[in-house]
N, C-alpha and C positions, 0 to 999 in steps of 0.2 A: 508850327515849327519854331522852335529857338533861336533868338534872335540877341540874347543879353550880349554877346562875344562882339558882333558887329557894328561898325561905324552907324553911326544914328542916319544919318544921310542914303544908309542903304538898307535899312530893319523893314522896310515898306514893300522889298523888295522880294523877303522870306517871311512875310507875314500868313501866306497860306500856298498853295500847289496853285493856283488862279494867280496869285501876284509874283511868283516866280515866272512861271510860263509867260506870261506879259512883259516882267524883265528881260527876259532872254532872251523873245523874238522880238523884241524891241531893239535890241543890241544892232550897230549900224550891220548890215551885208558887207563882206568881204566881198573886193575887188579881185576878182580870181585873176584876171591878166593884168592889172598892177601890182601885185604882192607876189608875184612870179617873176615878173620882170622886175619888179625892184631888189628880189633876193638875188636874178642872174646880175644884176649890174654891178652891186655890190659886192660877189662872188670875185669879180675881174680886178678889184682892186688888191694892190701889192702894197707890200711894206716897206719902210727902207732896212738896210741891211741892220742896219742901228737897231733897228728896233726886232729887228729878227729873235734872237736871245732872248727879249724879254716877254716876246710872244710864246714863244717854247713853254718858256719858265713857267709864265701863265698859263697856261693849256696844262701842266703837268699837275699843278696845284690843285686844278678842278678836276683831275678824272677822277671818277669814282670805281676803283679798281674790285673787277667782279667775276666772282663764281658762281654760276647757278645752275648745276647739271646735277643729273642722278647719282654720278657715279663720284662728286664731292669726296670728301675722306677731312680729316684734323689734320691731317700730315700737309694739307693742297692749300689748307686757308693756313695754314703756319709758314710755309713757304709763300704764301699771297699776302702776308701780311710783315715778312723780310721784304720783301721786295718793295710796299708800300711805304715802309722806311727809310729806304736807302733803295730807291729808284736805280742808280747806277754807282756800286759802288767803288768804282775808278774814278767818278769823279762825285768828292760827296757834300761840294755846294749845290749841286741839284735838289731841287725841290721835294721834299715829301707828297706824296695825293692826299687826295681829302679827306677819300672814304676807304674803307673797303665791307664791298656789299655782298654778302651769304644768305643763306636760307638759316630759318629761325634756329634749326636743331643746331647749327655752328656758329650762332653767333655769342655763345660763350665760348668757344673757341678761339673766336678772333679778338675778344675782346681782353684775353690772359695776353694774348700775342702782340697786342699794340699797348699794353700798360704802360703807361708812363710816355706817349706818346701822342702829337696832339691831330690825331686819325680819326676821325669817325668810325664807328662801325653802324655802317646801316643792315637793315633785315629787310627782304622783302617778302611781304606778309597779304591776309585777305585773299587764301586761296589764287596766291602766282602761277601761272600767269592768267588764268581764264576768269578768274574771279565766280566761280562760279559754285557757290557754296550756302549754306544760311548765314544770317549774319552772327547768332553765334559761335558758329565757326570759325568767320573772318576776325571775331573780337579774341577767341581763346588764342588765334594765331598770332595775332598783335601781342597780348599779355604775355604770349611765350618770349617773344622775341625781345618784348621791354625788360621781362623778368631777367632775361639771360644776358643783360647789358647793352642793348642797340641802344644807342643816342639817335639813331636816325630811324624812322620805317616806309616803306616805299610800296605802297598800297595798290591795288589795280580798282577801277570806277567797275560797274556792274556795265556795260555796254549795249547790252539785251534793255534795261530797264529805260538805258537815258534814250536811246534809239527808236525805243517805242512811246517815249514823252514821258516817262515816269519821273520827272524831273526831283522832285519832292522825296520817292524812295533811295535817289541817288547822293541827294543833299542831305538827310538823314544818316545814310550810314557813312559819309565820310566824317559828321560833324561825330560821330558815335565813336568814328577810328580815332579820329581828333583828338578825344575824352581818354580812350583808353591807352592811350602815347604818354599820358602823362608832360614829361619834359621832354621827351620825345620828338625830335623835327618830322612832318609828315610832307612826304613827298608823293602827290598825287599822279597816279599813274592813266591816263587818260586814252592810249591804246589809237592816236592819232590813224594807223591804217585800217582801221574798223569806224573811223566815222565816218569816212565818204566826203565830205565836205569838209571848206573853209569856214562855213560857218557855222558846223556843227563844234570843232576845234574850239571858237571863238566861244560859244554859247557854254563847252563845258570847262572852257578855262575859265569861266565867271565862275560858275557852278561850282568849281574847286575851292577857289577865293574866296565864294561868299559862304563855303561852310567851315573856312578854315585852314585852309591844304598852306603848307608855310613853302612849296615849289608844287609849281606843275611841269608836270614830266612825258614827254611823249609817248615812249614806250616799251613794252617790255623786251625787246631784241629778239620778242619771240615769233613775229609777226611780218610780214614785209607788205605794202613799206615800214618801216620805221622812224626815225627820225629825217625829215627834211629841211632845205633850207625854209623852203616858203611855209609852212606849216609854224617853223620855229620864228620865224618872223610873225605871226599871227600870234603865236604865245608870251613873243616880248611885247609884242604892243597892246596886251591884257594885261599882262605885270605894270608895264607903262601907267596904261588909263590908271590902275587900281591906285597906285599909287599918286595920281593929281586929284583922284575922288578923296583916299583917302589918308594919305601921308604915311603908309604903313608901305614897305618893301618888301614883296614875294620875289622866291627864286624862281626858275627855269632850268629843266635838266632836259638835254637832246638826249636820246639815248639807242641805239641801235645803228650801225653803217656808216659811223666814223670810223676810219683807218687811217690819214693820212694825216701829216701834218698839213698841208695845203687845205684841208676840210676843216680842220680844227681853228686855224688861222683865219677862214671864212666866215667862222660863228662868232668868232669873236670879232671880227667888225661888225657883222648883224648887231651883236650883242650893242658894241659902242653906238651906231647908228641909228637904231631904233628901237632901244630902253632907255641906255646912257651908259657915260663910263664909270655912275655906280656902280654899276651893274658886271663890271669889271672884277669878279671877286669871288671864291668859292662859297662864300656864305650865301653869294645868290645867284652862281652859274653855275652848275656841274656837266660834264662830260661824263655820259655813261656809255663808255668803250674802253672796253682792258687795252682791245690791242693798239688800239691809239696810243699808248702809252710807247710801246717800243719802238715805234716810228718817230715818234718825238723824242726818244734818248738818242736817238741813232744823226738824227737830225742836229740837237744839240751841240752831241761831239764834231759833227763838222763844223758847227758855226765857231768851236772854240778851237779844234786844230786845224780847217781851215783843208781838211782832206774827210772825204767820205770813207765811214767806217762801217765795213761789213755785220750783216745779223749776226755770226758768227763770233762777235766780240763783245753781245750782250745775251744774259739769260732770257732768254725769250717768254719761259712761263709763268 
């Protein structure tokens, strides 16, 4: 396995399918009733009102605003990607989002739609959501999507392979996806309700890291569960270690079963309290929940007139 990309501190560690498997279950055990209880505790904490507004703000910054259904159209990410712009346009000091994420055939769609704008367009690619394809399939998918202008791509792990210990075939073809992104941010999608465990989570947020992945991501929204708090505390404190091992900063995307501002506002103290408030920042936190977004504009408007403002007074789609 290729090892040139990796901190020298951890090349020992991808040196064959033997010293991988070794790293991995070597990796401490997750505390399943501490990392539970420490997400509920942290969960109860409030803000002051001070700081409300700028929790919003930041929660907006990071959603990665997404479509990903059959029935898509040009017309739906052109509209997904007004609305990416100018969030709420009665009030239009509100923040832009980060991304906005499509399936490969429209992401030159989205990418005419956001020119001149400083939005991401991610693709999520590698046979979504099942990942279950050959791998060059999952590379033509990638090349469509880089070709067609994604700056981001949002990959899904093979979960059959790493579940059955195939650890090696899993680390290969992220580090493959990795290659074929080019400039490309790759955001590793790890399908958290399908690993069963805490420290299966832990074992392939290394596995991400150590072949490359520049965020690991929970999951595809397609799944339940999807994103959690306690799981998403187990993937800041991977991002965490990696960077005291190796001075290098990976993101974290929750993605699925966010709706509220109150849940948004939860992550981001996760985030503060067991990453840091580097970590504080779209370039290494995203939210992948559309609807999250209208619950935080709506939210907004109260904090700034100080009266609650019906769905009704915002575009909802």
């Amino acid at each position: 396995m290729a090892t040139a990309t990796l901190p020298a501190e951890l090349t020992d560690a991808v040196r064959d399918e033997r010293s991988l498997r070794r790293f991995l279950h070597g990796l401490p055990g997750v505390d399943q009733v501490g990392v539970e209880q420490r997400a509920a505790s942290l969960a109860t904490r409030s803000i002051k009102k001070a700081s409300k507004l700028w929790a919003i703000d930041t929660a907006i910054s990071m959603v990665d605003l997404t479509t990903l259904e059959g029935a898509d159209t040009p017309g739906k990410v052109r509209s997904l990607a007004a609305k990416a712009r100018r969030p709420d346009p009665d009030f239009p000091d509100t923040p832009h989002v980060a991304a906005v994420c499509v399936y490969p055939d429209l992401a030159a769609t989205a990418v005419e739609a956001l020119a001149g704008a400083d939005i991401a367009v991610a693709s999520v690619a590698t046979a979504f959501p099942s990942g279950r394809s050959s791998r060059d399939v999952k590379l033509a998918d990638v090349a469509l999507a880089v070709s067609a202008g994604a700056s981001e791509v949002d990959m899904v792990i093979d979960r059959g392979a790493f579940l059955s210990g195939r650890y090696g075939q899993v680390f290969e073809e992220i580090q493959a996806v990795k290659q074929a992104c080019g400039d490309a941010h790759l955001k590793v999608i790890l399908e958290t309700g399908e690993l069963a465990t805490y420290d299966n989570v832990r074992r392939a947020s290394w596995l991400a890291l150590l072949a490359g992945g520049d965020f690991i991501k929970t999951s595809t929204g397609k799944v339940s569960p999807a994103a959690t708090l306690p799981v998403t505390h187990v993937m800041l404190q991977a991002v965490r270690d990696w960077y005291t091992a190796t001075g290098e900063l990976r993101g974290v995307k929750p993605a699925g079963g966010i709706r509220t501002t109150k849940d948004a506002v939860r992550y981001l103290v996760a985030v503060r309290e067991v990453a840091g408030e580097e970590w504080l920042t779209p370039s290494l936190f995203r939210f992948g929940a559309s609807s999250l977004l209208n619950d935080l504009l709506l939210q907004r408007r109260t904090q700034i007139s100080g009266h609650y403002s019906g769905p009704d007074y915002l575009a909802l789609d």
